[in-house]
C-alpha positions as a Markdown table, in Angstrom:
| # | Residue | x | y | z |
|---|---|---|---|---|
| 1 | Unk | 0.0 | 0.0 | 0.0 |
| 2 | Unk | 1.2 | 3.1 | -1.1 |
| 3 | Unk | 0.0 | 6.6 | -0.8 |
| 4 | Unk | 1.2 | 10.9 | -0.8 |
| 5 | Unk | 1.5 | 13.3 | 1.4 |
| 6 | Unk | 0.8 | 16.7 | -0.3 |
| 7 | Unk | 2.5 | 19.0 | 2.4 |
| 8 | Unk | 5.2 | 21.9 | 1.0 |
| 9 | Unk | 7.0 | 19.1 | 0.3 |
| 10 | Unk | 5.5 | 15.8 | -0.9 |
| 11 | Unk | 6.6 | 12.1 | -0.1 |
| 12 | Unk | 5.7 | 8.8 | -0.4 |
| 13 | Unk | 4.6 | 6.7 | 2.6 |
| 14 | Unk | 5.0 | 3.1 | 1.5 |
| 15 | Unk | 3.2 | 0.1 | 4.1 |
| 16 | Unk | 5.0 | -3.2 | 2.2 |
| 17 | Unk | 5.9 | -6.4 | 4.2 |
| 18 | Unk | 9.7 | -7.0 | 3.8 |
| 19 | Unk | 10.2 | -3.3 | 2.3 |
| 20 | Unk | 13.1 | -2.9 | 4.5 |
| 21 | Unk | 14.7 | -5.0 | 2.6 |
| 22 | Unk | 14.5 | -2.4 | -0.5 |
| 23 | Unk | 16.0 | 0.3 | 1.3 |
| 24 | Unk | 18.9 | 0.7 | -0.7 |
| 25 | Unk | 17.5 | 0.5 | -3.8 |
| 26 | Unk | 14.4 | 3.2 | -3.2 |
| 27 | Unk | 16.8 | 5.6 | -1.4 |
| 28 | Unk | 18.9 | 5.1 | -4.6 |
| 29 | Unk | 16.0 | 6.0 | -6.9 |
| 30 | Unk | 15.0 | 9.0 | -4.8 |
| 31 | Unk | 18.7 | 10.0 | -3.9 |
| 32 | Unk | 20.4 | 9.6 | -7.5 |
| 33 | Unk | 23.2 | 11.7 | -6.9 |
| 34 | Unk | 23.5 | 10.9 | -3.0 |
| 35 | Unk | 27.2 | 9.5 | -1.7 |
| 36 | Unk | 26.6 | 9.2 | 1.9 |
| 37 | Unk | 24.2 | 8.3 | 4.7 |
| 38 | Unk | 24.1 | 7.8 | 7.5 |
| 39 | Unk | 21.8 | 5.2 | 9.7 |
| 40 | Unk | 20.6 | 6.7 | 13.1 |
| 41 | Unk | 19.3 | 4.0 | 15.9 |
| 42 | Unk | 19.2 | 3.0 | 19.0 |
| 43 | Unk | 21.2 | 0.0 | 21.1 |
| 44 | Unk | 17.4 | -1.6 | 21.0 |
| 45 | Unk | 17.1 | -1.9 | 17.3 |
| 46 | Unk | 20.0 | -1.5 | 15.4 |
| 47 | Unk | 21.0 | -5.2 | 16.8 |
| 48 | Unk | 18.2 | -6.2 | 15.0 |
| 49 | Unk | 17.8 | -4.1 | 12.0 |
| 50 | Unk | 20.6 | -2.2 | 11.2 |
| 51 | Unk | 23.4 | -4.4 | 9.8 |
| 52 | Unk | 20.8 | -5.9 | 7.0 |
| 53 | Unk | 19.7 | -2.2 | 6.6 |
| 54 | Unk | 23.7 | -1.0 | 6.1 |
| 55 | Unk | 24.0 | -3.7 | 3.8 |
| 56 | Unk | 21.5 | -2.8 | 1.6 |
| 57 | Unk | 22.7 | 0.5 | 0.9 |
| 58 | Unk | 26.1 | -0.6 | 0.5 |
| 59 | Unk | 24.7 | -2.9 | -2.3 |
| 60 | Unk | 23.1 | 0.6 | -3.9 |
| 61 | Unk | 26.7 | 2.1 | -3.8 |
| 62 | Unk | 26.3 | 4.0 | -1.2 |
| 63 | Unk | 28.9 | 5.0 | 1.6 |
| 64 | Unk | 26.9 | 4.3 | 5.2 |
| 65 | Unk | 27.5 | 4.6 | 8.8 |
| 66 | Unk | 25.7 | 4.3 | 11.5 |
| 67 | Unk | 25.2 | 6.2 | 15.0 |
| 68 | Unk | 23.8 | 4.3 | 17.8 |
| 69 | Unk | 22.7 | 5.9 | 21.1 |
| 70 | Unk | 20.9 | 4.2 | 24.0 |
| 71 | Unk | 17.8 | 3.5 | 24.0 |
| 72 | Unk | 14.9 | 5.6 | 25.7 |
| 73 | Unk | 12.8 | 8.5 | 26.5 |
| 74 | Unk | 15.7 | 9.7 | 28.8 |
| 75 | Unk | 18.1 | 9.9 | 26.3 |
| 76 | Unk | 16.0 | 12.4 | 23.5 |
| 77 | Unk | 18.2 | 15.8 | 24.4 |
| 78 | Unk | 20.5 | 18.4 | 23.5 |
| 79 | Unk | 23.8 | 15.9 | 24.6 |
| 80 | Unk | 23.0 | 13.3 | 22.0 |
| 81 | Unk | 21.6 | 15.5 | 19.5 |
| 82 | Unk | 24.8 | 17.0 | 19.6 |
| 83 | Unk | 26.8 | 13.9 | 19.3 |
| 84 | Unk | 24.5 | 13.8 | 16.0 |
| 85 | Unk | 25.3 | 16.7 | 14.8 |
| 86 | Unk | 29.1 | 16.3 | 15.7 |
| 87 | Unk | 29.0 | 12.7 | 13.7 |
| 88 | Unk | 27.3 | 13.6 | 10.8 |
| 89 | Unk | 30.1 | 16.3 | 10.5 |
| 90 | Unk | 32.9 | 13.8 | 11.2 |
| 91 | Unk | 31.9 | 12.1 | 8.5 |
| 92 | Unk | 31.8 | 14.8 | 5.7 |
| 93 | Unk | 27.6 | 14.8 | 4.6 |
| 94 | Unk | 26.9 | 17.3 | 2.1 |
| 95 | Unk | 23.2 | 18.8 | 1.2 |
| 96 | Unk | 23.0 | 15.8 | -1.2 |
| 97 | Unk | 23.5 | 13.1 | 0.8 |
| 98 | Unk | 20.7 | 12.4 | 3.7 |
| 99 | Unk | 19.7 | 10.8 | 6.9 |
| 100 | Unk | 17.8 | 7.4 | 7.9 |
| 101 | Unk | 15.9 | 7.3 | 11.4 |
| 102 | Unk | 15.6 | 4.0 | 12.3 |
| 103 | Unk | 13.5 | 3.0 | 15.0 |
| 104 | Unk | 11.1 | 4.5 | 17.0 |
| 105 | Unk | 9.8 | 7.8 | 18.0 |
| 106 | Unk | 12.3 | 8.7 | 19.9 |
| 107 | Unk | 14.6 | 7.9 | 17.3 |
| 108 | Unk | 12.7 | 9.5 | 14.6 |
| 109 | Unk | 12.3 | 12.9 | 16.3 |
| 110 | Unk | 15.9 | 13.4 | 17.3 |
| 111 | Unk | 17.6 | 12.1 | 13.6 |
| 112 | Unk | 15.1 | 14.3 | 11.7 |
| 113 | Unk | 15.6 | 17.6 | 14.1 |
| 114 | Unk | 19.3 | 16.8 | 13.2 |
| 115 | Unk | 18.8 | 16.5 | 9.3 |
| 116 | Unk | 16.7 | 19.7 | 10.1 |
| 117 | Unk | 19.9 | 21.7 | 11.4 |
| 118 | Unk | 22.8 | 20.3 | 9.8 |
| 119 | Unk | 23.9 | 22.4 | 6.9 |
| 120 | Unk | 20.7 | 24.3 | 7.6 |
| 121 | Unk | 18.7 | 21.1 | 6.7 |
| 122 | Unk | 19.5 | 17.7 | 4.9 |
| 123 | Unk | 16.7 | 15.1 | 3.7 |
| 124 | Unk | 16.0 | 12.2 | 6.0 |
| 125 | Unk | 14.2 | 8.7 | 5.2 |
| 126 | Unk | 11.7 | 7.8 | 8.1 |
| 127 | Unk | 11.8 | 3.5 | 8.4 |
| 128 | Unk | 9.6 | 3.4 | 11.7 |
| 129 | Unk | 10.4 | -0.1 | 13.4 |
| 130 | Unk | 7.7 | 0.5 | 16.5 |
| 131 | Unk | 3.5 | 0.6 | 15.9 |
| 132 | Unk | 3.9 | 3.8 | 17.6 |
| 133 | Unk | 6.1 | 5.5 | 15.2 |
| 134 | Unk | 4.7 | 3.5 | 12.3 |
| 135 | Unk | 0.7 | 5.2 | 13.1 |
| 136 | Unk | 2.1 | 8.6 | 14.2 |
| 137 | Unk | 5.4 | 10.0 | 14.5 |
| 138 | Unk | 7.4 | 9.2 | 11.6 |
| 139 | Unk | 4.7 | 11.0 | 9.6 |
| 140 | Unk | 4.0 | 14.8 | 9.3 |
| 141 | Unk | 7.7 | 16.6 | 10.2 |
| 142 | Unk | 7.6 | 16.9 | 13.8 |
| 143 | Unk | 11.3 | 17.1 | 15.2 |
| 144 | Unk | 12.4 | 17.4 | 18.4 |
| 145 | Unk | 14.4 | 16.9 | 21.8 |
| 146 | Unk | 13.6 | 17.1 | 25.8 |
| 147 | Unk | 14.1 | 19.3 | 28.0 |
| 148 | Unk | 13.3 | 19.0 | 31.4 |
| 149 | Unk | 10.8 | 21.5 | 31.9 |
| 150 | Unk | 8.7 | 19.5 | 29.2 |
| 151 | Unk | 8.4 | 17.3 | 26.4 |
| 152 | Unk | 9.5 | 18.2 | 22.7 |
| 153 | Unk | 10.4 | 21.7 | 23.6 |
| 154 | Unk | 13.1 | 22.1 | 21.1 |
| 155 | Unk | 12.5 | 21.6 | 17.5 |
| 156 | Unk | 11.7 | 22.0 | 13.9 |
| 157 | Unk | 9.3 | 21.1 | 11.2 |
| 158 | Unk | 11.1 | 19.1 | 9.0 |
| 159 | Unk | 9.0 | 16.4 | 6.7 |
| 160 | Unk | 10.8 | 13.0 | 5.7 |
| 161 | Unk | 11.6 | 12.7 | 1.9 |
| 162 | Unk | 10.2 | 9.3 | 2.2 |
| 163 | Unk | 8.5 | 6.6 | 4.9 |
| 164 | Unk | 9.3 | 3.4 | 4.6 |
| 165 | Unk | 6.5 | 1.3 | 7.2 |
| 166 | Unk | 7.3 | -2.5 | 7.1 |
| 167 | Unk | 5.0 | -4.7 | 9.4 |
| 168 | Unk | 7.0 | -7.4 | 9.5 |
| 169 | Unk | 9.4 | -5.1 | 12.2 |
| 170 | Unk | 6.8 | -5.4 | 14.5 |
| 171 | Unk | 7.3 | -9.1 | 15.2 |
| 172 | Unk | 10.2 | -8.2 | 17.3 |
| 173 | Unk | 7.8 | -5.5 | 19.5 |
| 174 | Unk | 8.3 | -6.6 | 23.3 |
| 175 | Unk | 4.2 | -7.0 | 24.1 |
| 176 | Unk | 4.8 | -3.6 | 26.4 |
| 177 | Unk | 5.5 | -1.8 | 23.5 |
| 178 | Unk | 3.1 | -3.2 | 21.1 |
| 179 | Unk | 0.5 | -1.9 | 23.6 |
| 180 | Unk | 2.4 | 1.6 | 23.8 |
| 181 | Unk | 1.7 | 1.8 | 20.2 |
| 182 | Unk | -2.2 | 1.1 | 20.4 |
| 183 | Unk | -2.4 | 4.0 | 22.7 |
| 184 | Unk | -2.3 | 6.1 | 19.7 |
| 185 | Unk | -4.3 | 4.2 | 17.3 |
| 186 | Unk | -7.1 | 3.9 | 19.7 |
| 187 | Unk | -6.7 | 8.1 | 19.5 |
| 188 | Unk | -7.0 | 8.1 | 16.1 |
| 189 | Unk | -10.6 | 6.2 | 16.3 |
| 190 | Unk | -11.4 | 8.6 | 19.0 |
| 191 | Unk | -10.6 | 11.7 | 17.2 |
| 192 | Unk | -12.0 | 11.1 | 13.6 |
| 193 | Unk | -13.0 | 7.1 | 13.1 |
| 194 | Unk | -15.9 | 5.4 | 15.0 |
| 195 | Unk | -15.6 | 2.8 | 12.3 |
| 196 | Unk | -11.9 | 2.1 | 13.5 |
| 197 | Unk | -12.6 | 2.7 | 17.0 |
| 198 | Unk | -15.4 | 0.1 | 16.8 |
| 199 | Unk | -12.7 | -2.3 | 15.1 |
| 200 | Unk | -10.6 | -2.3 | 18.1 |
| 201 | Unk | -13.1 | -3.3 | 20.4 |
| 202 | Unk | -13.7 | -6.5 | 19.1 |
| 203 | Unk | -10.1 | -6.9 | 20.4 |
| 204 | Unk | -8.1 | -8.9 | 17.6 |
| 205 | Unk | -6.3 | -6.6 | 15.7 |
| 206 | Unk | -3.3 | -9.2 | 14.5 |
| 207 | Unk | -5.1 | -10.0 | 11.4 |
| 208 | Unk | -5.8 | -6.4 | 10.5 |
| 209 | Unk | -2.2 | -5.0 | 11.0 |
| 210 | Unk | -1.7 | -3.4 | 7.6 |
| 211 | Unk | -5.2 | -2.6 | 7.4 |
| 212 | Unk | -5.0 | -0.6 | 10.7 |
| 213 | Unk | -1.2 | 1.0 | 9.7 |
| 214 | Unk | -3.1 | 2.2 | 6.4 |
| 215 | Unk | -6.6 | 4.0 | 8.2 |
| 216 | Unk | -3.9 | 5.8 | 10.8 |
| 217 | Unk | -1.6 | 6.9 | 8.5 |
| 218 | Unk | -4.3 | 8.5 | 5.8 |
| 219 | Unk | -5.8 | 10.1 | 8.8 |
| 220 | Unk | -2.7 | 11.9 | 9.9 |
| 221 | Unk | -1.9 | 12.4 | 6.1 |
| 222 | Unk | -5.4 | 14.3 | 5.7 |
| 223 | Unk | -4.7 | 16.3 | 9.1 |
| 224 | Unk | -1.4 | 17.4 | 7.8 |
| 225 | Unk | -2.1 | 18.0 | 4.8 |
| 226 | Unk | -4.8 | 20.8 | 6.1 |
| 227 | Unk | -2.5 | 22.0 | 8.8 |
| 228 | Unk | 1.1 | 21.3 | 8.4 |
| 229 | Unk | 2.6 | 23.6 | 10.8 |
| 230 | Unk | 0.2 | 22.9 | 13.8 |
| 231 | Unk | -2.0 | 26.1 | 13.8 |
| 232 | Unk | -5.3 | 24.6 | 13.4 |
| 233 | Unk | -7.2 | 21.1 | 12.6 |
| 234 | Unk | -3.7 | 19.9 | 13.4 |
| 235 | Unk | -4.3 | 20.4 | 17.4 |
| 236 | Unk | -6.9 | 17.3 | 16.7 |
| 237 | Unk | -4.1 | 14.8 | 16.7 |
| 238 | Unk | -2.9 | 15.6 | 20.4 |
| 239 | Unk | -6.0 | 14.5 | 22.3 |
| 240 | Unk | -5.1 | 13.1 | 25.4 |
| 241 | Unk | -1.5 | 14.8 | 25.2 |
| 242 | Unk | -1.9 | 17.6 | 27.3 |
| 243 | Unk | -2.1 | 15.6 | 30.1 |
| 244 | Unk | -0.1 | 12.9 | 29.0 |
| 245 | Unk | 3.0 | 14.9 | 28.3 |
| 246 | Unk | 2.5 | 16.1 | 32.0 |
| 247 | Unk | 2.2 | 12.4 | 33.2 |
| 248 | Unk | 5.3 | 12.0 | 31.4 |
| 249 | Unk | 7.5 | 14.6 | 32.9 |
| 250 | Unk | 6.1 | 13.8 | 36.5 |
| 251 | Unk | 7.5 | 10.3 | 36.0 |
| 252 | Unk | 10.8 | 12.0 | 34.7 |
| 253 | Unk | 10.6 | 10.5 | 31.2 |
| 254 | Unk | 10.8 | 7.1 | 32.2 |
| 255 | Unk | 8.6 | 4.3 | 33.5 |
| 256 | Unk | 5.4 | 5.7 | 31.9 |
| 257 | Unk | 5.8 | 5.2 | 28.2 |
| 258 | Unk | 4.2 | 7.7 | 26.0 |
| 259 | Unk | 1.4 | 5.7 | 24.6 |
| 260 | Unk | 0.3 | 4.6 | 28.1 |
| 261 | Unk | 0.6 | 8.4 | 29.4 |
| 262 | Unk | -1.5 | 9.3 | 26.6 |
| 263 | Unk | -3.8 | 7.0 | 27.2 |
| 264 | Unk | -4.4 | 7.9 | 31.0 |
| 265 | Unk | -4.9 | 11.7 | 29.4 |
| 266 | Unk | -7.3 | 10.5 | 26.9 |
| 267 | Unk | -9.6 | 9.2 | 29.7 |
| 268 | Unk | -9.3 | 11.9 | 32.3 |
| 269 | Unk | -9.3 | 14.4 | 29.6 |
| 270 | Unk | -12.6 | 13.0 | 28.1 |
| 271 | Unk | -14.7 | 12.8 | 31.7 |
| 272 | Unk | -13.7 | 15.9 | 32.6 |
| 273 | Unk | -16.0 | 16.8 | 29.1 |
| 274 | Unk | -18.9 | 14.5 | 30.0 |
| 275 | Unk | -18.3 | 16.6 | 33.5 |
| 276 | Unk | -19.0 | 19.9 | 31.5 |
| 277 | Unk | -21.7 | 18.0 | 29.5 |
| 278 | Unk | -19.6 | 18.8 | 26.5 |
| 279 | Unk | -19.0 | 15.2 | 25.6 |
| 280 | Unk | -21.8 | 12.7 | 25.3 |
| 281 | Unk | -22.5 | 10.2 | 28.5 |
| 282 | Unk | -20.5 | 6.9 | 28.6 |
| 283 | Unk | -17.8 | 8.2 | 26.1 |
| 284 | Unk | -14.7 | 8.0 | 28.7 |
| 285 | Unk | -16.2 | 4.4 | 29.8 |
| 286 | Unk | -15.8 | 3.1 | 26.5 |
| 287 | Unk | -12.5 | 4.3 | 25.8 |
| 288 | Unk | -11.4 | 2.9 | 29.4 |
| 289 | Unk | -12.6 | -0.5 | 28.0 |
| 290 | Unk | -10.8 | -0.5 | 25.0 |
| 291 | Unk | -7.4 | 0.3 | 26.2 |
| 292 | Unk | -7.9 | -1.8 | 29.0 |
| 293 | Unk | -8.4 | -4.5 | 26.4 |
| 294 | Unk | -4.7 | -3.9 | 24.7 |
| 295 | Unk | -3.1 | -3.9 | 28.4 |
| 296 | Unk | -3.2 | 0.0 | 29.2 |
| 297 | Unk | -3.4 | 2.0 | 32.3 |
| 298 | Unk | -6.3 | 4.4 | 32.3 |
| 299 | Unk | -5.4 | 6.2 | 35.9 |
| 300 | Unk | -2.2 | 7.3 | 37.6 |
| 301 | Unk | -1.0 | 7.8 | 41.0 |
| 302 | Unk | 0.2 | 11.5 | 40.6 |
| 303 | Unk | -1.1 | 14.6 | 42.7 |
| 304 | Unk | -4.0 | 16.3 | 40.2 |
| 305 | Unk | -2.4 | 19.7 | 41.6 |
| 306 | Unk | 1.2 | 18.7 | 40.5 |
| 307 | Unk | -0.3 | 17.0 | 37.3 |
| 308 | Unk | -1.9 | 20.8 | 36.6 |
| 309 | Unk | 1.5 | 22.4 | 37.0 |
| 310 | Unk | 3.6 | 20.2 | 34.8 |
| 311 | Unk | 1.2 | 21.4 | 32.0 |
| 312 | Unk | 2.1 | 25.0 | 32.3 |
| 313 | Unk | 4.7 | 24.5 | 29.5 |
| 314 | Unk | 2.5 | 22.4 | 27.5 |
| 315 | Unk | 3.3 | 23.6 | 23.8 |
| 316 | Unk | -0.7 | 24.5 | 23.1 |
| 317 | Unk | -0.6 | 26.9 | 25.4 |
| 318 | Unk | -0.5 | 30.7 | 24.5 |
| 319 | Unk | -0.5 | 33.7 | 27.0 |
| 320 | Unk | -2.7 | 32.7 | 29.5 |
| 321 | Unk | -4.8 | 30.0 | 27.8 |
| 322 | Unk | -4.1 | 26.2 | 26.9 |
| 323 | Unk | -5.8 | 25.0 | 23.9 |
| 324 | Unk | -7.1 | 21.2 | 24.7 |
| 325 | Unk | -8.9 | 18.3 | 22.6 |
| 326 | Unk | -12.1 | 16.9 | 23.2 |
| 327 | Unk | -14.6 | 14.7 | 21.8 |
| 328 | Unk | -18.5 | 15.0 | 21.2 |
| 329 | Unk | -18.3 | 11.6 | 20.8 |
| 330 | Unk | -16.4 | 8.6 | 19.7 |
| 331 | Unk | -15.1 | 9.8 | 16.3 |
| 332 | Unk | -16.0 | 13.7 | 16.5 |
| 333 | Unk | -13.2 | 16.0 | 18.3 |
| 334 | Unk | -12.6 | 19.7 | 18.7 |
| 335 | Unk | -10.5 | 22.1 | 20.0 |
| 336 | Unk | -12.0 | 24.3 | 23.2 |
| 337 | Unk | -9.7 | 27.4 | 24.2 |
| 338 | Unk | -9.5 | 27.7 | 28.0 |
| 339 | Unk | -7.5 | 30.3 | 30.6 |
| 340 | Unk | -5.5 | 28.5 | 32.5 |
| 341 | Unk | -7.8 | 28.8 | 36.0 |
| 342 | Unk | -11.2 | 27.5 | 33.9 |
| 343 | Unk | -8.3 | 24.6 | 32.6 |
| 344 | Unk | -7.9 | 23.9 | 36.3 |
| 345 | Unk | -11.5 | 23.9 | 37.6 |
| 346 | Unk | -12.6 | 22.0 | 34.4 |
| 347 | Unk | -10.0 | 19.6 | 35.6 |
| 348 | Unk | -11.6 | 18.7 | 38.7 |
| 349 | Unk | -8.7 | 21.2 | 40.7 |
| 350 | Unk | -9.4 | 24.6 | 42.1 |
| 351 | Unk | -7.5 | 27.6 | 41.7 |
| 352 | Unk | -5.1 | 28.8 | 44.3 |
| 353 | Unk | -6.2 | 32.1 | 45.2 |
């Protein structure tokens, strides 16, 4: 399955079994006059991936090395962006030659913010090997690194010159991170497909995998395509990430993955709406079913007041306000501008005076 995304600059998202394989020879169609790359990963996947991936652009005459750093949340900032940076310089990559994130998101977001920099910006190829990163983040241009006062703070808009999804990666997906992933396809039902939402809750999604991939990936595709620089319909696809990215840095970037923090947001997020009566009745129970049913916390330990305060540097936030997602229902979302204190007493918390 094949399809376009028509952003400022268009690419080709390609969902093939095995297409990994073909690496070499579809960078070398799209990179004709490329001499170099070089593979970005982590010490998680590049034992499983990389050498077969190296290989295969050797075999399309091209010059590749690869940069490994270790896996996890805790390790997307500045230091090993700049030992990116400082290794894509060591070995000599000009404006033709490009950049191949391989792995998850955490992988994707720091190798494209670094083909975003160096030289003032190189291309990149996107091969997501996690469902995560295959439904969501390799997709639209969204580059980034931590900081500790938030999540994705640091960053650039910077869109793949190709995407290269192939399922057959996620047979080596520990369970816990197979599940991490569904956290954000269950959004995408929530946001914009009852249809798909209704899909998961019959529970069996093995024998749908590239079906599922596809109806994710055209969904972000249309969202970008509308709204590639995050100003408007774009807000759509962070439902549940307001308070997710909070969760997040409350656990310090580690032992809450992102599609599980997400997940937790999504449900707090969405009573809080049946609260105001802005969300129909039953709405948050459902979606507590449904990622209970793919293994996923829907509650966490941490203070609501301290919750509230970790999302004061949320990125939707302007001035005073914060701009959050909520559904009408399963498949119908919107965007609701709040100030910061109506955030906090729609929330369930009130106001310190």
């Amino acid at each position: 399955m094949e399809m376009t995304v028509y952003t400022s600059k268009p690419y080709k998202i390609l969902i093939e079994k095995g297409c990994l394989q073909k690496a070499g020879t579809l960078c070398r169609e799209l990179f004709p006059r490329s001499r170099r790359t070089v593979v970005v990963s982590d010490s998680n996947v590049f034992p499983l991936y990389g050498e077969g991936l190296l290989r295969s652009l050797k075999e399309a005459n091209f010059a590749a090395d690869s940069f490994t750093f270790p896996a996890g949340e805790e390790n997307k900032q500045l230091s090993t962006f700049e030992n990116i940076l400082l290794f894509l310089a060591e070995k000599h990559l000009t404006r033709t030659d490009f950049i191949i994130a391989l792995g998850g998101g955490v992988t994707g977001d720091m190798a494209g913010f670094a083909a975003a920099c160096y030289l003032r910006g190189i291309p990149f190829v996107q091969i997501p090997t996690t469902l995560l990163a295959q439904v969501d983040s390799s997709v639209g241009g969204k580059t980034a690194v931590d900081l500790p006062q938030g999540k994705n703070l640091v960053g650039a808009f910077h869109q793949p010159s190709l995407v290269l999804i192939d399922p057959d990666t996620l047979s080596t997906l520990p369970p816990q991170w197979f599940a991490d992933g569904m956290g954000e396809v269950i959004k995408y039902g929530c946001i914009r497909s009852e249809e798909l939402f209704n899909l998961l809750e019959t529970g069996d999604v093995s024998q749908n995998m590239e079906d599922i991939l596809f109806r994710c990936v055209d969904i972000k595709r249309r969202v970008v395509e509308h709204d590639e620089f995050d100003t408007g319909e774009r807000m759509l696809l962070n439902f549940g990430h307001t308070l997710g990215h909070a969760l997040e840095k409350l656990h310090g970037f580690s032992g809450l993955s992102h599609g599980a923090a997400v997940g937790i947001g999504m449900v707090m997020i969405t009573k809080a709406g049946e609260r105001a009566g802005l969300t129909a009745p039953g709405t948050a129970d459902r979606i507590t079913r449904v990622l209970e049913l793919y293994h996923l916390p829907v509650s966490d330990k941490a203070d609501l007041w301290h919750l509230m305060e970790a999302t004061a540097s949320d990125k939707k936030s302007t001035g005073s306000s914060i701009r959050i997602v909520l559904l009408r229902d399963i498949g119908e979302s919107f965007v609701q501008e709040m100030d910061r204190e109506e955030f906090l007493r729609f929330c369930g918390v009130e106001p310190e005076e």
